[in-house]
C-alpha positions in Angstrom: 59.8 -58.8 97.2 56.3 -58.6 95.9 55.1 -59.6 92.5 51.9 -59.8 90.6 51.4 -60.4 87.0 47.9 -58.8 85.3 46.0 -58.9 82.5 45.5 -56.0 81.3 42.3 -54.2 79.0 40.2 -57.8 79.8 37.6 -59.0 81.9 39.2 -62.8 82.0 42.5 -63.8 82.1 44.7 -65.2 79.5 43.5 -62.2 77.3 44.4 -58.8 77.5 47.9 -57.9 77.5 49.7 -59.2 80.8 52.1 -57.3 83.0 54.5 -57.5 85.8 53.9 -54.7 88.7 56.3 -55.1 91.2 56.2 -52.1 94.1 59.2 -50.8 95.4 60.3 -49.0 98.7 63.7 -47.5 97.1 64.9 -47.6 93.6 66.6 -50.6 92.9 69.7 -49.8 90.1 68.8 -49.4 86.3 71.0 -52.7 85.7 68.8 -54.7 88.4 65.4 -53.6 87.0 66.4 -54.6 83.6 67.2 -58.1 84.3 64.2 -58.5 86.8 61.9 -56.8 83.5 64.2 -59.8 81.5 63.6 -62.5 84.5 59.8 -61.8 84.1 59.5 -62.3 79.8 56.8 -60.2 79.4 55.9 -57.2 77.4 56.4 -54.5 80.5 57.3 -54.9 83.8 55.8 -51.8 85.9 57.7 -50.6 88.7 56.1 -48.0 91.6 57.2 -46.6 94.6 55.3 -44.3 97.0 57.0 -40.5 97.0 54.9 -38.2 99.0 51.1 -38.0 97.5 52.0 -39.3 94.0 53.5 -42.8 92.9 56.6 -42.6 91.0 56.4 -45.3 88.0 59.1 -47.0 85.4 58.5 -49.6 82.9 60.8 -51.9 81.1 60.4 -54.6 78.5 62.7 -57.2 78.3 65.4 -55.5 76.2 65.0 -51.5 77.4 63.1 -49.1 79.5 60.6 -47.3 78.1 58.9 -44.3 77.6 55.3 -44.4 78.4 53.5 -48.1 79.0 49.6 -47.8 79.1 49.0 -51.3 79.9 51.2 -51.5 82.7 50.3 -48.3 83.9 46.8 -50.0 84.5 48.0 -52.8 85.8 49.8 -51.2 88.7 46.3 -49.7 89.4 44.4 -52.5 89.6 47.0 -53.9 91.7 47.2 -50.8 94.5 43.4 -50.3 94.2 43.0 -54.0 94.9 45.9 -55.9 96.8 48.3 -52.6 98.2 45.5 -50.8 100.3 45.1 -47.5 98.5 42.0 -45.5 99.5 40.1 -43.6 96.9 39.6 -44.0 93.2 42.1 -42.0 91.3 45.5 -42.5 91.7 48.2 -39.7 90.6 51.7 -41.6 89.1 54.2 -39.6 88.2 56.9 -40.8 85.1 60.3 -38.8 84.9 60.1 -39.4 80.8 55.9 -38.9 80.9 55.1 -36.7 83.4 52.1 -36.9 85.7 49.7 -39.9 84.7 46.2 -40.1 86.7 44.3 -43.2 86.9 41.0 -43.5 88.2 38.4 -46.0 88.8 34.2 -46.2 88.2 33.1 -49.6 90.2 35.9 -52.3 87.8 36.5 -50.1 85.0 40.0 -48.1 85.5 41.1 -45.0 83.1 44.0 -43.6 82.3 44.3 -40.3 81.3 47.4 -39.3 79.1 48.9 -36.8 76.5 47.7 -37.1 73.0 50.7 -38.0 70.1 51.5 -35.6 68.1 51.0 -37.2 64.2 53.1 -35.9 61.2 52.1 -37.2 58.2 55.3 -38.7 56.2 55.8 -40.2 52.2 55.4 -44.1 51.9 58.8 -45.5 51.0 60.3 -49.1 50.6 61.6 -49.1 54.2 58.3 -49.2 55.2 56.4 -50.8 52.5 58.5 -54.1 52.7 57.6 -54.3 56.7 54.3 -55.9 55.1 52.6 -58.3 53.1 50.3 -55.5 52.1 50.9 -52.2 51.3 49.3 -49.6 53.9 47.5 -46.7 52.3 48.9 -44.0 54.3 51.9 -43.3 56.4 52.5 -40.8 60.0 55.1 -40.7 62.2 54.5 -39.6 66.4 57.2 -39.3 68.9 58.2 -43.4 69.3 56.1 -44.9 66.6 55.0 -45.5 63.1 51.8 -45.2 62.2 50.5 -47.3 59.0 46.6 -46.5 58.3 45.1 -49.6 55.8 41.8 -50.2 53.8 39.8 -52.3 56.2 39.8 -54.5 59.3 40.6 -57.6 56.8 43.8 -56.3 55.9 44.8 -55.6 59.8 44.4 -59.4 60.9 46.1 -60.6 57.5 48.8 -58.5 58.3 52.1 -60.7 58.0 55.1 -58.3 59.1 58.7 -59.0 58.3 60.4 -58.3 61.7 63.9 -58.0 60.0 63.0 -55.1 57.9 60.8 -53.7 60.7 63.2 -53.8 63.7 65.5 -51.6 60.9 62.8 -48.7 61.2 64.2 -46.2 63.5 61.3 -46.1 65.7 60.0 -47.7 68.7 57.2 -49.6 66.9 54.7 -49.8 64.1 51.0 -49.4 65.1 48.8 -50.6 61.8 45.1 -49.6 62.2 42.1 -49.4 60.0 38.2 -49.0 61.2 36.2 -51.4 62.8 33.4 -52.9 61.7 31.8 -54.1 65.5 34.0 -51.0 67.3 35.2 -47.5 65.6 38.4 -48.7 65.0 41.2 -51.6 65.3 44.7 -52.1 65.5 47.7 -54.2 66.2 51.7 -53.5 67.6 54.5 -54.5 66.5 57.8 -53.6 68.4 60.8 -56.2 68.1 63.1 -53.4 68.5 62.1 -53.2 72.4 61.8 -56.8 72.8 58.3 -57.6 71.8 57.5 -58.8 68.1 53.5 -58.1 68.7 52.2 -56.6 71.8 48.8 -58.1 73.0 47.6 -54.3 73.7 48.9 -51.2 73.5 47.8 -48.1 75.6 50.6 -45.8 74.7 49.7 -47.0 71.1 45.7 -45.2 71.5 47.4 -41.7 72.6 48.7 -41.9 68.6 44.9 -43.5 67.4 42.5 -41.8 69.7 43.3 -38.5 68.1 43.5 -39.6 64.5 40.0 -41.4 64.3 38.3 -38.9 66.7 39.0 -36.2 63.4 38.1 -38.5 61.1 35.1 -39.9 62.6 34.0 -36.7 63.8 33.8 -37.9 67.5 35.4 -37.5 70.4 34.1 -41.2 72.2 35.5 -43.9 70.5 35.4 -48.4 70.9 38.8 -50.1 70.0 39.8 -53.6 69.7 43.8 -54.5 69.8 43.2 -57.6 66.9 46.5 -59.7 68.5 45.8 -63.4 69.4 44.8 -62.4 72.9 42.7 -59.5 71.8 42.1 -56.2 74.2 39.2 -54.1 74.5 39.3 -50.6 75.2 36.8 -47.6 75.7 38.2 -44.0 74.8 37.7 -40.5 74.6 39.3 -37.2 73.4 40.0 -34.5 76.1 41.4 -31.9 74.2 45.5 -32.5 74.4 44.5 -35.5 76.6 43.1 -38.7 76.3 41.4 -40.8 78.3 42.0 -44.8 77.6 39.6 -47.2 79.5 39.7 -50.9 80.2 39.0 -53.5 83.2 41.6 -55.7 84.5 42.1 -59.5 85.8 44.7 -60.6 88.6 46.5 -63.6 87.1 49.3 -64.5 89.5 50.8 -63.3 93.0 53.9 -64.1 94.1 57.8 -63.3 95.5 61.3 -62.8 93.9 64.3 -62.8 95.9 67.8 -60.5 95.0 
């Protein structure tokens, strides 16, 4: 069976945020996609079948399957727009936990468009506080994830997180963000709950940021930079209850597994 591995939201490899896509003709069992997402080590593995006009799509880290991977999502369209054949530049995916997810490309530069996060602003306590070598300045809570807003882009790169009190959290993640000083705002993910202490770059993470720092910048195009050690760059844009999330894509490896 087919396997590529991408990096994702990067024009080179070894940067971005890689993923697995393997496509499927039937759905193998939840038990046998887990351990293939475990086999492969990496923050997602992206699974896709054809079903009529639309592509039904799953993802799983190496620990659990998950709602909504951004990343991944891209990196199975890069991977049908380039190696599986597919004519046209917008592909429809469907997720049974997400709902229809469109993806479309403009020469190498691939969009996804998603549902915003809805934010709820929530007190700063202890539990979160002691996550962090330094104390964020506000606190909001989506549907998977924390969200910990902090003074500057200084603080987000000297962020030292205690994984022990953050896997406690009963959430999917932390995103920590501040504004950019050379793009609108910055970020990074931490999620050792689902397997992944940092993520290189987070797409599901920007459905919770674009819509935050469009209202407080007052704009509705934004630049973002994921500031892990193999950085992402992404381009996005408010669209009402949607969000578009923009990046290019590198092919790193094709190969086989065998069941």
């Amino acid at each position: 069976m087919k396997l590529y591995q991408i990096d994702a939201f990067s024009k080179t490899v070894f940067s971005g945020n890689p993923a697995a896509v393997c496509p499927l003709e039937e759905w193998l069992s939840d038990e046998i996609l887990q351990k293939i997402a475990e086999e492969n080590n990496l923050s997602e593995t992206a699974f896709y079948l054809k079903k009529d006009n639309q592509y039904e799509i799953r993802w799983f880290t190496p620990k659990v399957e998950v709602d909504l991977c951004g990343h991944a999502t891209l990196a199975a369209a890069f991977v049908l727009f380039n190696y599986e054949n597919y004519s046209g530049n917008e592909i429809s995916f469907f997720s049974p936990r997400s709902g229809v997810l469109t993806v479309t490309k403009e020469a190498d530069l691939l969009s996804l468009n998603f549902p915003v996060d809805q934010l709820e602003t929530i007190p700063l306590n202890s539990q979160i506080t002691d996550g962090f070598n330094i104390k964020p300045i506000q606190a909001f809570k989506g549907k998977s994830d924390y969200m910990l807003l902090f003074n500057n882009e200084e603080e987000i790169l000297d962020l030292e997180p205690n994984f022990e009190k953050i896997i406690q959290l009963p959430v999917r993640g932390i995103i920590v963000t501040a504004q950019g000083k050379n793009s609108d705002f910055v970020s990074r993910f931490f999620g050792p709950k689902a397997g992944i202490n940092e993520d290189p770059v987070t797409g599901s993470a920007h459905t919770t940021l674009i819509p935050y720092w469009s209202k407080e910048l007052n704009k509705t195009k934004l630049s973002a930079i994921q500031l892990s050690d193999r950085k992402g760059y992404l381009e996005c844009e408010l669209l009402g209850d949607r969000v578009r999330i923009s990046g290019h894509a590198k092919c790193y490896l094709i190969g086989e597994y065998f069941l």
